[in-house]
Backbone bond lengths (Angstrom), bond angles and torsions (degrees), N, CA, C in turn:
res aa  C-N    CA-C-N  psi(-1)  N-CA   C-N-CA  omega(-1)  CA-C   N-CA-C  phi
1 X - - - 1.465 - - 1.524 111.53 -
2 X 1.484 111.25 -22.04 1.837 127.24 -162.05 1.812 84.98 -76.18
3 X 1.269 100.26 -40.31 1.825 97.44 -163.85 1.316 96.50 -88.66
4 X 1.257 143.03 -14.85 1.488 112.93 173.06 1.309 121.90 -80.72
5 X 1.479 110.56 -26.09 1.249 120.30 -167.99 1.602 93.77 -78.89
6 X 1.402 112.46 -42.39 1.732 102.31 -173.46 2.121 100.10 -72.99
7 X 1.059 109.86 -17.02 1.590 101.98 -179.96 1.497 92.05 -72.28
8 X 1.343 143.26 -64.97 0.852 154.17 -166.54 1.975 126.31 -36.84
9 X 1.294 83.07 -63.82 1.709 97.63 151.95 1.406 121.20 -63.49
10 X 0.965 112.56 -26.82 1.830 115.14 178.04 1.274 98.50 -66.06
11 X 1.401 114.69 -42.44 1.464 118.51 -146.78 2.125 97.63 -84.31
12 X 1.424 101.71 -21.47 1.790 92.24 174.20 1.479 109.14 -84.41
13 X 1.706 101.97 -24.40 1.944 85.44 -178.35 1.008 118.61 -60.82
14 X 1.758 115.52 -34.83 1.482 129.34 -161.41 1.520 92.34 -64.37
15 X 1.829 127.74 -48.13 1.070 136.58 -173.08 1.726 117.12 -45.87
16 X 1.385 88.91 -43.26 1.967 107.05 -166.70 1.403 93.31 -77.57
17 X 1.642 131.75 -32.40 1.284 110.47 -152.24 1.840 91.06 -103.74
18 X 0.970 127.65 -0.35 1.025 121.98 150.65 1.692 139.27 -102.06
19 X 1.566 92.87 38.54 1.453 120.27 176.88 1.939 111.19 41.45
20 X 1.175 129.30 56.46 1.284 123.10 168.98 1.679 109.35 -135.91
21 X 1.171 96.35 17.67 2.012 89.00 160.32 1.799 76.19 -137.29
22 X 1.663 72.99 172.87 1.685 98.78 142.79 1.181 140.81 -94.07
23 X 1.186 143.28 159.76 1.654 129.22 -175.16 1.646 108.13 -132.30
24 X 1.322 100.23 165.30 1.579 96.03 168.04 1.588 114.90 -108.37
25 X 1.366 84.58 163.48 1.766 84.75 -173.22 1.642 96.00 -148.73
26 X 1.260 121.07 114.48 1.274 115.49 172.00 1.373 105.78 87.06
27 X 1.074 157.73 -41.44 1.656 148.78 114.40 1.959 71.20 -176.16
28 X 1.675 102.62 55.27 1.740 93.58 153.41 1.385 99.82 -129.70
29 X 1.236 116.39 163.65 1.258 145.94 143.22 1.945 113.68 -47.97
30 X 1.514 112.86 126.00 1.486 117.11 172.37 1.147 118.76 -171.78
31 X 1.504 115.03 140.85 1.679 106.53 155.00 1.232 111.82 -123.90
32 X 1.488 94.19 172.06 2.239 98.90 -164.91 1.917 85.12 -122.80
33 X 1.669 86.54 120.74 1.577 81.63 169.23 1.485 120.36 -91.73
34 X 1.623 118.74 105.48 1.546 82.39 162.84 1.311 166.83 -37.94
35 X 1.654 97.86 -24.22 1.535 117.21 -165.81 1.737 100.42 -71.26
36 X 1.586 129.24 -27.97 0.929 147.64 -172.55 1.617 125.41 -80.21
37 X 1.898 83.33 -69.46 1.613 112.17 -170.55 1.576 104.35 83.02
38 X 1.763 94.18 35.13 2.211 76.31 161.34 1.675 76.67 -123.55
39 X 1.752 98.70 176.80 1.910 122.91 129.48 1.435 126.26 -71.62
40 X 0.879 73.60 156.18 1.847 98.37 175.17 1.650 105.53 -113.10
41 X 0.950 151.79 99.79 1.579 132.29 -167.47 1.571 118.21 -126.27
42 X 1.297 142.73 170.90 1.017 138.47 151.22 1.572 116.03 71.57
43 X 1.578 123.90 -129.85 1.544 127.97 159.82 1.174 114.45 -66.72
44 X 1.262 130.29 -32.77 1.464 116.72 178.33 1.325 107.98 -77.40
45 X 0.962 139.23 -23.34 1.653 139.42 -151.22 2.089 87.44 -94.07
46 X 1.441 117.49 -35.73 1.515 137.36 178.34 1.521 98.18 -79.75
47 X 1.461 141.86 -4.88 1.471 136.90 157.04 1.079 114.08 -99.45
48 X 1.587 114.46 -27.38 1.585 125.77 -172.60 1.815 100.27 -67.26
49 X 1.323 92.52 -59.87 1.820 101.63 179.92 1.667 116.16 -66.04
50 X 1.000 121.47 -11.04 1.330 138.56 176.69 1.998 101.06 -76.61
51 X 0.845 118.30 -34.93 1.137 133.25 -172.37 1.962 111.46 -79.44
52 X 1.062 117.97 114.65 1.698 124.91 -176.50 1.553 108.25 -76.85
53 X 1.397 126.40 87.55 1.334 114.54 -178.22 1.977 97.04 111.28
54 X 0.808 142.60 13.34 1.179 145.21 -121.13 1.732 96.79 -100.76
55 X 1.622 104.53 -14.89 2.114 101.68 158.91 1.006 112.22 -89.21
56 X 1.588 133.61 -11.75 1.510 133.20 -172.40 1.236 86.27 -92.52
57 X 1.153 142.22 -71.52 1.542 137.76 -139.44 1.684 95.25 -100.30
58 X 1.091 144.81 14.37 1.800 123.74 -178.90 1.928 73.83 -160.83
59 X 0.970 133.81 -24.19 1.893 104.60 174.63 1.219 90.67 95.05
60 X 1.757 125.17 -174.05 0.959 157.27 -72.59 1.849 88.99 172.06
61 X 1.376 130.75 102.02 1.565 129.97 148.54 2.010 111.16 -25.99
62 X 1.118 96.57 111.50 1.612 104.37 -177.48 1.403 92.21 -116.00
63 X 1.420 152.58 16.84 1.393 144.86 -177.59 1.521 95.31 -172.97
64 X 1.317 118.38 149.18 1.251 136.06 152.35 1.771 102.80 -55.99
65 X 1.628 105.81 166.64 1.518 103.63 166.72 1.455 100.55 -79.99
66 X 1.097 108.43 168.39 1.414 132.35 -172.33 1.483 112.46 -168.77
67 X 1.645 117.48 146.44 1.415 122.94 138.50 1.483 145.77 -63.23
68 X 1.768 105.47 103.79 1.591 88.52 -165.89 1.209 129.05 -98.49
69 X 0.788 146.77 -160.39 1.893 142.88 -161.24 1.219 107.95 -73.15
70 X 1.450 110.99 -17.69 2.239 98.59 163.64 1.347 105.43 -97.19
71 X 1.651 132.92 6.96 1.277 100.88 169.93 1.676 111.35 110.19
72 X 1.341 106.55 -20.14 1.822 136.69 166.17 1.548 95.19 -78.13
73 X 1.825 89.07 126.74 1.323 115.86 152.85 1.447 115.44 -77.09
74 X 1.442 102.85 109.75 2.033 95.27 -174.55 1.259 97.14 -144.44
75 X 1.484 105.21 176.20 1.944 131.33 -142.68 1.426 90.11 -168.65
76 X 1.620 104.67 103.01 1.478 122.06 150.86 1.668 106.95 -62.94
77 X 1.590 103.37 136.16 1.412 100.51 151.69 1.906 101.61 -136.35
78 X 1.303 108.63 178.65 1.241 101.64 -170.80 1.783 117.25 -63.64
79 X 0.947 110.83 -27.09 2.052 118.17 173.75 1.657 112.64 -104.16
80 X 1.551 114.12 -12.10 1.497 96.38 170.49 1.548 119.89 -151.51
81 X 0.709 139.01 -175.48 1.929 127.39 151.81 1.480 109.65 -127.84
82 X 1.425 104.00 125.08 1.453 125.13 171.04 1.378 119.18 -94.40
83 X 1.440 104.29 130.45 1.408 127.59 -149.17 1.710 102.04 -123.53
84 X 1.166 124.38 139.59 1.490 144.53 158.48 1.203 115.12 -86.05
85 X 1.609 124.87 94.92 1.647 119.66 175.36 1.860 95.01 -138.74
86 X 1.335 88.70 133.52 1.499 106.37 -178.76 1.355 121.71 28.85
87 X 2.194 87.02 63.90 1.630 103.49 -171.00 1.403 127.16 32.52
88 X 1.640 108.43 19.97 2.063 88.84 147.09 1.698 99.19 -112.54
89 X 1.655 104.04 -175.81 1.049 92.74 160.01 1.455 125.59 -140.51
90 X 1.286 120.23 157.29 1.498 97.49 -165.31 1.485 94.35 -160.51
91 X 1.229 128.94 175.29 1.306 152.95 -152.17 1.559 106.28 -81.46
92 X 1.398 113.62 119.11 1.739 115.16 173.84 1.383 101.28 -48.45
93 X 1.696 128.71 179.72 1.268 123.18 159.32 1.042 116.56 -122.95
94 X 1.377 110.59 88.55 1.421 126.07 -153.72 1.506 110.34 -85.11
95 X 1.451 122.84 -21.03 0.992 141.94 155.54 1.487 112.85 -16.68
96 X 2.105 100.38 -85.36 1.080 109.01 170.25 1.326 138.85 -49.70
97 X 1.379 112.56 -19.38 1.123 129.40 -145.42 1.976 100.21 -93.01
98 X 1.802 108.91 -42.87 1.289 130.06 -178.74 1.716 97.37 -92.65
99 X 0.892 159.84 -12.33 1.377 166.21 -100.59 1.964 81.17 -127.45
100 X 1.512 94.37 100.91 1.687 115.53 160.55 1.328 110.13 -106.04
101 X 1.302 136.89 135.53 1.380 131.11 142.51 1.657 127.32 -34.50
102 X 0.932 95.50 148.80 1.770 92.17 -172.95 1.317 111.44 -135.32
103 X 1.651 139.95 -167.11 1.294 123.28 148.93 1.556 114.92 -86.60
104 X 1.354 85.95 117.92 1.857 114.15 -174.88 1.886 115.03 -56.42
105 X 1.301 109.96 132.94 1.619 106.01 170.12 1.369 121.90 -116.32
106 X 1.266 119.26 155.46 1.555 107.38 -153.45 1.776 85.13 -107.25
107 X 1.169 92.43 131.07 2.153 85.05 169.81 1.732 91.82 -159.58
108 X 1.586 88.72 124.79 1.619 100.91 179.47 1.451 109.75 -148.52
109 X 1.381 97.89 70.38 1.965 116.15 169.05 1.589 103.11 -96.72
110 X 1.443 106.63 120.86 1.386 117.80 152.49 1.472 134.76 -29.63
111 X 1.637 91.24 -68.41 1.633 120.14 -179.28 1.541 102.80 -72.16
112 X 1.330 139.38 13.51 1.460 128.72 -177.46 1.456 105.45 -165.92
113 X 1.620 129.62 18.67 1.078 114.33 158.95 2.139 96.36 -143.62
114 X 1.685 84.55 173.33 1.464 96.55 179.61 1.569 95.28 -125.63
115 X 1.409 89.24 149.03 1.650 92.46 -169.56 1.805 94.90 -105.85
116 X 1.639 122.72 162.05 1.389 104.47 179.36 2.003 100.41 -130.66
117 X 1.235 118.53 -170.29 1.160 147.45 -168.09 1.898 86.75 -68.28
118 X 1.231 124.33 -42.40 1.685 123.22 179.30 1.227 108.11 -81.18
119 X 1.107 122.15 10.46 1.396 108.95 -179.44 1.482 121.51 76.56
120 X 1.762 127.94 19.23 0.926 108.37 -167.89 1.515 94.78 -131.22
121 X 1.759 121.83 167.38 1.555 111.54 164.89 1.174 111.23 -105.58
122 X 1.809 116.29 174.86 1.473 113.25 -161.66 1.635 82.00 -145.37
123 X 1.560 120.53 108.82 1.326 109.24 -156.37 1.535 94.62 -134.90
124 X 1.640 109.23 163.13 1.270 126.73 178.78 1.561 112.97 37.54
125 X 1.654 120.32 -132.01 1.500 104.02 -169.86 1.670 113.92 -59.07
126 X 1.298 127.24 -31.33 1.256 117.01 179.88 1.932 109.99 -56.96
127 X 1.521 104.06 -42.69 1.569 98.66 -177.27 1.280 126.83 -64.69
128 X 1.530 116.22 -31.83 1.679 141.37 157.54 1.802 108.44 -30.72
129 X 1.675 85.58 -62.59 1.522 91.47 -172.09 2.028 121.13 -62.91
130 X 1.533 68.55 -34.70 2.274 84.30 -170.48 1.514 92.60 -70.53
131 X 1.239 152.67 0.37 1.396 157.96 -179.75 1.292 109.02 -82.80
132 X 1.700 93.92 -72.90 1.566 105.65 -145.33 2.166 89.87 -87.35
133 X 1.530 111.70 -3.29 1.582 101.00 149.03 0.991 146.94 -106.67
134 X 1.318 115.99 23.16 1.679 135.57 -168.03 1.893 100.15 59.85
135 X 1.262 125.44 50.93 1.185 142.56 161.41 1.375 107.84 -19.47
136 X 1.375 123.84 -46.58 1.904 94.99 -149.51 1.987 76.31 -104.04
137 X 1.333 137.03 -9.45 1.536 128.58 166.34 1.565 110.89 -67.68
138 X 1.217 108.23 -50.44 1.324 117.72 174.83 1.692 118.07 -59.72
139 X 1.447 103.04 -66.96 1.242 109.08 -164.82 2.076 113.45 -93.97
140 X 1.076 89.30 -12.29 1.706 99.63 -163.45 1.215 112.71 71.29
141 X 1.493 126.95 -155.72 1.794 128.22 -167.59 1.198 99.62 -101.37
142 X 1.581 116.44 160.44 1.636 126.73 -179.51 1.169 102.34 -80.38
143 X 1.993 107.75 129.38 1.440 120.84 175.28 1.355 110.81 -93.12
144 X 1.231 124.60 -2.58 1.826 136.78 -148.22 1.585 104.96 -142.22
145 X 1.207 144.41 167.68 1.231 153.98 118.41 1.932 107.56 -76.88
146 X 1.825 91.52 175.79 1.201 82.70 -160.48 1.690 114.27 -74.92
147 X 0.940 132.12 156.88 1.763 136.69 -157.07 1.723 99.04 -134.88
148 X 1.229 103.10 144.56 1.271 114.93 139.61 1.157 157.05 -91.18
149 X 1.470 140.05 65.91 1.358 154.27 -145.33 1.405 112.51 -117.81
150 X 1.326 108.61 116.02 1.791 124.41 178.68 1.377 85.80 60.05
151 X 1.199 132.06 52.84 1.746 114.12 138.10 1.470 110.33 90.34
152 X 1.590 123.35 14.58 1.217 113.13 -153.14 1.954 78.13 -176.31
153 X 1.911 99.88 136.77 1.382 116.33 -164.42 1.430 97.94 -89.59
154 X 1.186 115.42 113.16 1.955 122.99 157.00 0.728 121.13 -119.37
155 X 1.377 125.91 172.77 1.657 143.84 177.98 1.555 98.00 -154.77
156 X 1.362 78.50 138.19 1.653 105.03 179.90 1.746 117.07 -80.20
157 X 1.292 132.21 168.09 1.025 149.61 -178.28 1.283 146.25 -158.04
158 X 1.376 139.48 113.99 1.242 131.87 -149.09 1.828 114.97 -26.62
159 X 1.424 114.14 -50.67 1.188 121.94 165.52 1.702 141.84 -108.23
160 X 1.573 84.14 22.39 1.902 88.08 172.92 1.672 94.29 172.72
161 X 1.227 117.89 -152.69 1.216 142.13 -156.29 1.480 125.66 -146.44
162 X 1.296 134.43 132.37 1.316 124.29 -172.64 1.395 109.07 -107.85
163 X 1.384 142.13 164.91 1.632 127.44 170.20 1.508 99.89 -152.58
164 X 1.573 103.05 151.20 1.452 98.41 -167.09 1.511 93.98 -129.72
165 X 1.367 121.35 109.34 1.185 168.98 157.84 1.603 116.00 -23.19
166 X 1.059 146.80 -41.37 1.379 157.86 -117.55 1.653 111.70 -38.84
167 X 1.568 107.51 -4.54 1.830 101.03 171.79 1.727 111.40 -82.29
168 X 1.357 95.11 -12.76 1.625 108.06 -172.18 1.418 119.30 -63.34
169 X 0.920 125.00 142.16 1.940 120.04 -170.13 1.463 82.64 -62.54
170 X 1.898 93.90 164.12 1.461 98.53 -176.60 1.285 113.20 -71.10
171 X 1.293 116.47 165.61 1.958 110.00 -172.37 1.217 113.54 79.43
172 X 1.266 116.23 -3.54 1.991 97.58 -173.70 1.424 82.71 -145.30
173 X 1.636 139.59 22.96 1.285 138.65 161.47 1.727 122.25 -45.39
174 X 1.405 104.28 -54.15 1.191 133.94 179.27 2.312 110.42 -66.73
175 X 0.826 92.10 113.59 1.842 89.85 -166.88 1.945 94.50 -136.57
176 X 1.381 116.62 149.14 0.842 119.54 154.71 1.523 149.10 -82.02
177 X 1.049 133.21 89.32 1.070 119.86 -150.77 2.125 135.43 -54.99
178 X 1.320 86.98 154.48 1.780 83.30 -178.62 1.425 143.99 -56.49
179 X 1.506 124.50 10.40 1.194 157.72 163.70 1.289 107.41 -7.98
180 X 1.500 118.92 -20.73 2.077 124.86 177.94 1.643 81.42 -69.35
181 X 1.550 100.43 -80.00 1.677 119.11 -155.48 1.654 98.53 -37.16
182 X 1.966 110.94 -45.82 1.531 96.81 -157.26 1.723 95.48 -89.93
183 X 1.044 155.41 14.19 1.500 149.89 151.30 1.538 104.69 -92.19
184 X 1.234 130.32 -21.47 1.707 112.37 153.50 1.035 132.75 -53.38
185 X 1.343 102.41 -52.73 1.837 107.89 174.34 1.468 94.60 -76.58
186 X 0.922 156.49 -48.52 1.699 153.18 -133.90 1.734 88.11 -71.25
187 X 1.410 124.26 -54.40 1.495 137.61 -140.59 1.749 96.93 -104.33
188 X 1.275 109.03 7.99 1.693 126.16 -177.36 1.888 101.23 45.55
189 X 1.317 119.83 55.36 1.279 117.74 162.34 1.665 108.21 -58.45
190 X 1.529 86.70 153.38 1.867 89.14 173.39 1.632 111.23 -48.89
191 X 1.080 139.65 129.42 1.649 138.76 146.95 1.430 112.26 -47.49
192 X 1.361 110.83 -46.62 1.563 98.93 -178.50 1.235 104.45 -53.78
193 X 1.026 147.46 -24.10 1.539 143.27 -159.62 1.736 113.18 -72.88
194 X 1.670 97.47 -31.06 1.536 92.90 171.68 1.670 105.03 -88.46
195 X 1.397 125.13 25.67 1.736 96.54 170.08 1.368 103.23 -76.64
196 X 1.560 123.85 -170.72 0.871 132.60 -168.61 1.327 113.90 -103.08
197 X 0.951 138.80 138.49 2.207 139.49 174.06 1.563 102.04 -103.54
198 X 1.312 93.61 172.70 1.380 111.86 156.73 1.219 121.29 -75.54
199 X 1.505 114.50 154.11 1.417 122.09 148.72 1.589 124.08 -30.42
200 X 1.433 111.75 133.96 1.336 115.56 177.66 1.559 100.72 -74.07
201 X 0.883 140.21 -39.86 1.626 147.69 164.52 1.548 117.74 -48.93
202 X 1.010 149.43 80.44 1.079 131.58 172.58 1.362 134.57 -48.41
203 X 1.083 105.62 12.36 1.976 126.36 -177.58 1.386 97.74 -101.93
204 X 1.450 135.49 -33.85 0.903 126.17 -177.05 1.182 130.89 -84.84
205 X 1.530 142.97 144.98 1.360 123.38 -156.05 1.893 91.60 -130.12
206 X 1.022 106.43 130.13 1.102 110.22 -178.05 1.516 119.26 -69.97
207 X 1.593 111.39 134.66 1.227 108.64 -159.95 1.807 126.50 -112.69
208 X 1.497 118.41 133.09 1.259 101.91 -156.40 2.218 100.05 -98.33
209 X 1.354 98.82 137.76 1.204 101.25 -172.40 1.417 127.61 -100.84
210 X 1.752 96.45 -28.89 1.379 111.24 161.52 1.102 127.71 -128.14
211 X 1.355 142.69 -147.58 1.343 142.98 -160.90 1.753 109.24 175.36
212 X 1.731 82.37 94.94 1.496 104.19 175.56 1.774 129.19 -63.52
213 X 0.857 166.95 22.87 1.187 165.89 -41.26 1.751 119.86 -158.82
214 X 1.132 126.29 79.17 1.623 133.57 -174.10 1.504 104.92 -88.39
215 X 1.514 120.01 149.67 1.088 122.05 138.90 1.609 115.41 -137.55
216 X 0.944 123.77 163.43 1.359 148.38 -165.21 1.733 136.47 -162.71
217 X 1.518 122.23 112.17 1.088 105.51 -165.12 1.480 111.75 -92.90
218 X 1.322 101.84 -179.88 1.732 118.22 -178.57 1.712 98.20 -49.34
219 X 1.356 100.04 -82.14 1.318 125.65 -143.22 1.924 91.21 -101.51
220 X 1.540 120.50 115.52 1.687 92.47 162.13 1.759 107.43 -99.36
221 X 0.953 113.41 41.01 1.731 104.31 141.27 1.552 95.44 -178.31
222 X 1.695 93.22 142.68 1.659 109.54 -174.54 1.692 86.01 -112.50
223 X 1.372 99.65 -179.13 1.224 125.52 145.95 1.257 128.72 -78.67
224 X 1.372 135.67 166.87 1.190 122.98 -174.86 1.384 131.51 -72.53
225 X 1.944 112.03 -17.45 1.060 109.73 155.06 1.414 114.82 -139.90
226 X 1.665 117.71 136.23 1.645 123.45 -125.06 1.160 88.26 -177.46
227 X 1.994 109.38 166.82 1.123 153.68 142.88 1.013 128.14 -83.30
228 X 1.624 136.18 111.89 1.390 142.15 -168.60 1.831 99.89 -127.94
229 X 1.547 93.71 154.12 1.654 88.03 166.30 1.700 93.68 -149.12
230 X 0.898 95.29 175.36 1.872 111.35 -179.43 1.134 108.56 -155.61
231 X 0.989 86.62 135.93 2.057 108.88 -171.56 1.380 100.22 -107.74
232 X 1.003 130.31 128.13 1.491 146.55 170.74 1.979 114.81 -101.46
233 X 1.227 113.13 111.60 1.665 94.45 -175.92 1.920 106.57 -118.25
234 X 0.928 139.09 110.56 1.126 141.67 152.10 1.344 126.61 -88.73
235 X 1.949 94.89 126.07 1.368 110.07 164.73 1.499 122.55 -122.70
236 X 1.597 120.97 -170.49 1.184 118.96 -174.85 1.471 96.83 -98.07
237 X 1.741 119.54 -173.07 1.185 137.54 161.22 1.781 116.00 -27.13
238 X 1.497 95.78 -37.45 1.937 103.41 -159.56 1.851 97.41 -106.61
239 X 1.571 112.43 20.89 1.577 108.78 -163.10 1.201 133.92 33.87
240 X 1.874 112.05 37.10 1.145 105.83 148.16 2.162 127.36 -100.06
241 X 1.138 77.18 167.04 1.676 77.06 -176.04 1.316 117.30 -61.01
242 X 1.487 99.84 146.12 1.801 106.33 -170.16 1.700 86.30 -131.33
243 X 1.510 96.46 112.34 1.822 121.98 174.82 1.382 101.76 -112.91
244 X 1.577 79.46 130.36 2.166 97.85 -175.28 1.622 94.39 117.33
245 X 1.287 114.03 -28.79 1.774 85.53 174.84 1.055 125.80 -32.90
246 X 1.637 122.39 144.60 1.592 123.68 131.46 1.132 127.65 -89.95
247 X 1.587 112.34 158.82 1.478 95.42 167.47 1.727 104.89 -172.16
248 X 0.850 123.98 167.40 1.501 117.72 175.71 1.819 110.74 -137.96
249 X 1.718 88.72 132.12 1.688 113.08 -175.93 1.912 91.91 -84.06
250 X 1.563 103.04 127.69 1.509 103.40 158.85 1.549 94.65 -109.43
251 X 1.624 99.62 136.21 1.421 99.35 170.31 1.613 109.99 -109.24
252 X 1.537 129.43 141.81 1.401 113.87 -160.94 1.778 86.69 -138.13
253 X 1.923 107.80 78.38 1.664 128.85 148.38 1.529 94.39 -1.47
254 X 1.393 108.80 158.24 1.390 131.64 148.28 1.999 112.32 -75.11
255 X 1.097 105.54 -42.09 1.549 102.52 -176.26 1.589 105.35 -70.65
256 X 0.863 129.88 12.59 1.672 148.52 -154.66 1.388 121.08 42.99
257 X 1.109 117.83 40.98 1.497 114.19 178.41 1.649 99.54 -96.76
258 X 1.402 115.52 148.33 1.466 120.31 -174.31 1.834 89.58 -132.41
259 X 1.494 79.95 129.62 1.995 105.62 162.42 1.480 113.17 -111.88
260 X 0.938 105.26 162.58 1.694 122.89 158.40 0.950 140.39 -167.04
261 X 1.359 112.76 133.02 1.768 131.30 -157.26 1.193 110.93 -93.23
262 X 1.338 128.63 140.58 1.687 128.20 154.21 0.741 91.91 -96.79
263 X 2.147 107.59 166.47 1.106 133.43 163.61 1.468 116.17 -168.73
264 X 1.380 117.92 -173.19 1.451 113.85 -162.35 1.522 87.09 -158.76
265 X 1.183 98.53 139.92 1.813 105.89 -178.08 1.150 102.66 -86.55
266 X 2.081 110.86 165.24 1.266 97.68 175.58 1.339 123.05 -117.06
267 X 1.278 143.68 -141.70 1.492 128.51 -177.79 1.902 110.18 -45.69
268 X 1.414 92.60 -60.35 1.549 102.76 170.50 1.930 128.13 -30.72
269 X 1.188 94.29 -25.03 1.638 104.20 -137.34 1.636 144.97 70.47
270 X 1.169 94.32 25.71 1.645 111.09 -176.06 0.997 111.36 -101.76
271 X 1.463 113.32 140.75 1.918 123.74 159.99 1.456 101.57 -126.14
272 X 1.228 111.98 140.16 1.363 119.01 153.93 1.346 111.60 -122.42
273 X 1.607 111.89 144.51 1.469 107.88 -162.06 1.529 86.99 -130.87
274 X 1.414 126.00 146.59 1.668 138.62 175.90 1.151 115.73 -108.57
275 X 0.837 107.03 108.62 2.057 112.63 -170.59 1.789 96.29 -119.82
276 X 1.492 85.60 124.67 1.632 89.18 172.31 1.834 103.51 -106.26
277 X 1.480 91.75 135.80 1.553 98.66 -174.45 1.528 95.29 -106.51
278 X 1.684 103.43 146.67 1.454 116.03 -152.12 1.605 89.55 -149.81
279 X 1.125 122.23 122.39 1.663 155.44 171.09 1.767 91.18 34.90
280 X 1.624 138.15 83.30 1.042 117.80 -149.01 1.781 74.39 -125.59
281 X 1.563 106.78 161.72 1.777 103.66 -174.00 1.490 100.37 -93.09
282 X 1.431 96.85 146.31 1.744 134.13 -164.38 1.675 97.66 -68.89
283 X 1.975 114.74 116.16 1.302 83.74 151.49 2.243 81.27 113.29
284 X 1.673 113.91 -56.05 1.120 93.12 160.49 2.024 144.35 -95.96
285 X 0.816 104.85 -179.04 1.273 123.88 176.71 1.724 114.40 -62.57
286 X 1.338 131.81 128.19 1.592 117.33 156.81 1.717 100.47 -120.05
287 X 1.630 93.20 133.67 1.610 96.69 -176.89 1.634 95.96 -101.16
288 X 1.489 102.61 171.22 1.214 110.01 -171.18 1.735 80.01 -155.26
289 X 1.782 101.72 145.90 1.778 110.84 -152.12 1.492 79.68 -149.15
290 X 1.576 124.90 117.58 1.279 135.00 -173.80 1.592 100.42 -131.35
291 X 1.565 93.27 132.08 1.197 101.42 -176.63 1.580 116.61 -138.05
292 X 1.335 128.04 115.86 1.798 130.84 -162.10 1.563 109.92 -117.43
293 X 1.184 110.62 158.84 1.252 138.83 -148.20 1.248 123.39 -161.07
294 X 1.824 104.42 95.61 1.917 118.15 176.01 0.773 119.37 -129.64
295 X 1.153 112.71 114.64 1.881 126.27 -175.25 1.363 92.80 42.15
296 X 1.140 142.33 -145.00 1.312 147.86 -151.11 1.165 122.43 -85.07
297 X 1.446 130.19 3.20 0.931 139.01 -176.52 1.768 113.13 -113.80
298 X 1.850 116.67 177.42 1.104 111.82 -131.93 1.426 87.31 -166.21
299 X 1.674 103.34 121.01 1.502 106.21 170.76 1.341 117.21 -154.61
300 X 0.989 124.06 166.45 1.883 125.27 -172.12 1.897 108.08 175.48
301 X 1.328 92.75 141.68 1.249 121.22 170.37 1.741 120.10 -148.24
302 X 1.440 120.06 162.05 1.348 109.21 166.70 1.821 124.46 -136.80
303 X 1.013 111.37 -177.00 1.774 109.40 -162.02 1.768 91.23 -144.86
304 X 1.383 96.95 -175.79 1.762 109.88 -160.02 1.775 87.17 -167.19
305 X 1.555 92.46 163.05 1.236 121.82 155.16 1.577 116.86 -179.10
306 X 1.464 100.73 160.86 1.434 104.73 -131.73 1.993 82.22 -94.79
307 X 1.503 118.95 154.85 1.695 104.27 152.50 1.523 101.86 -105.71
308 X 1.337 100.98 132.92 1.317 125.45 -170.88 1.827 116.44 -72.63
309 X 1.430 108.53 -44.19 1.629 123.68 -161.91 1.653 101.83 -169.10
């Protein structure tokens, strides 16, 4: 009975630390997104899950909750901010709040739009979409017709923004726009607020999904014969440092000779690599092609510098 119950418990950490339940922590309710590096906790984390689709249409936790300068318990996410007012909680109206004029389009089809209580219509793929997501809960009523802003057709909404996409496979044209991220910075919220934390769980280990990968050299132009170094920096999804990489620098000379370095990052995520340049021709380029490697994952970028004389 000792081993099922201990198989059993094994079997939710393995669950929690690979982020597909929720857990409690403190007798709350939460999840830790990796893709981010916040929580979700408590009532919001119970509106978040309440929500069908609820990373496509409200984003990704970009801030812990917090108290903000009126006195509101609120939670940036990347498409909205969720707010605590007279213990419910529900969606800032960020809409209104970011809502610029744009150049306006006139569209007045019967058979392909719905007209609302503001006076406005919500037509073709935007009306598809405001349907099949419970639109006026989600989004509230249209404050805008459709507009043109930065190159790309939206309409505004009591609580966010719609944008219509056309590189997007068909069906996923229609996207909501990022209106959390752009009213954080707009309203000069702290920045520190989007770094990333730990798990409220201490069982859980925070998990890296991708692999950010820069390089950059010392010097961009040597002489032909010189001291160079290159710094290599790898991070995860949330830009923190990922120590233990491998990875290997090809360096590809102007005289065409090609080297290559291993290396392994260190707590930081840093490499610096020392390349001595030796009689190299005046005038070209030496590239350098870096490529890293963590646990299963896979990253690369490359850098240059010029020989000068």
């Amino acid at each position: 009975m000792m081993k099922i119950a201990r198989y059993f418990l094994g079997l939710i950490i393995i669950l929690v630390l690979l982020g597909g339940i929720p857990v409690k922590a403190q007798g709350t309710e939460f999840r830790f997104f990796n893709e981010t590096g916040h929580n979700v906790q408590g009532i919001f984390w119970d509106y978040y899950e309440s929500i069908e689709n609820a990373e496509t249409l409200l984003g990704y936790p970009i801030t812990e909750e917090f108290t903000d300068r009126d006195g509101l318990l609120v939670q940036y996410f990347h498409r909205t901010r969720l707010e605590l007012f007279n213990g419910q909680v529900r969606q800032s109206t960020l809409g209104l709040w970011n809502y610029e004029k744009g150049v306006q389009l006139s569209i007045d089809n019967p058979l392909a739009c719905d007209e609302f209580d503001t006076g406005f219509l919500v037509c073709f793929a935007f009306r598809d979409f405001f349907n099949d997501n419970n639109g006026l809960s989600l989004l509230g009523y249209p404050i805008s017709p459709f507009e043109y802003q930065e190159n790309i057709i939206v309409q505004y909404f009591q609580n966010g923004r719609l944008e219509w996409h056309p590189s997007k496979p068909y069906g996923q044209q229609v996207v909501v726009g990022n209106l959390g991220s752009i009213y954080f910075g707009d309203i000069g919220e702290d920045p520190v607020r989007l770094t990333g934390v730990k798990p409220l769980n201490a069982l859980i280990e925070a998990q890296v999904l991708s692999l950010n990968v820069r390089a950059f050299p010392w010097k961009a132009v040597t002489v032909s014969t010189d001291e160079q170094a290159i710094f290599i920096v790898v991070q995860d999804q949330r830009l923190q440092a990922v120590s233990g990489a491998s990875g290997m620098a090809t360096v590809n000379w102007t005289d065409g000779a090609v080297t290559t370095h291993s290396f392994t990052t260190d707590e930081k995520g840093v490499v610096t690599l020392m390349l001595p340049v030796t009689k190299q021709i005046h005038g070209s380029s030496v590239t350098i092609d870096v490529s890293v490697v963590h646990r299963n994952l896979a990253g690369k970028t490359s850098t240059s510098f010029r020989i000068w004389y």
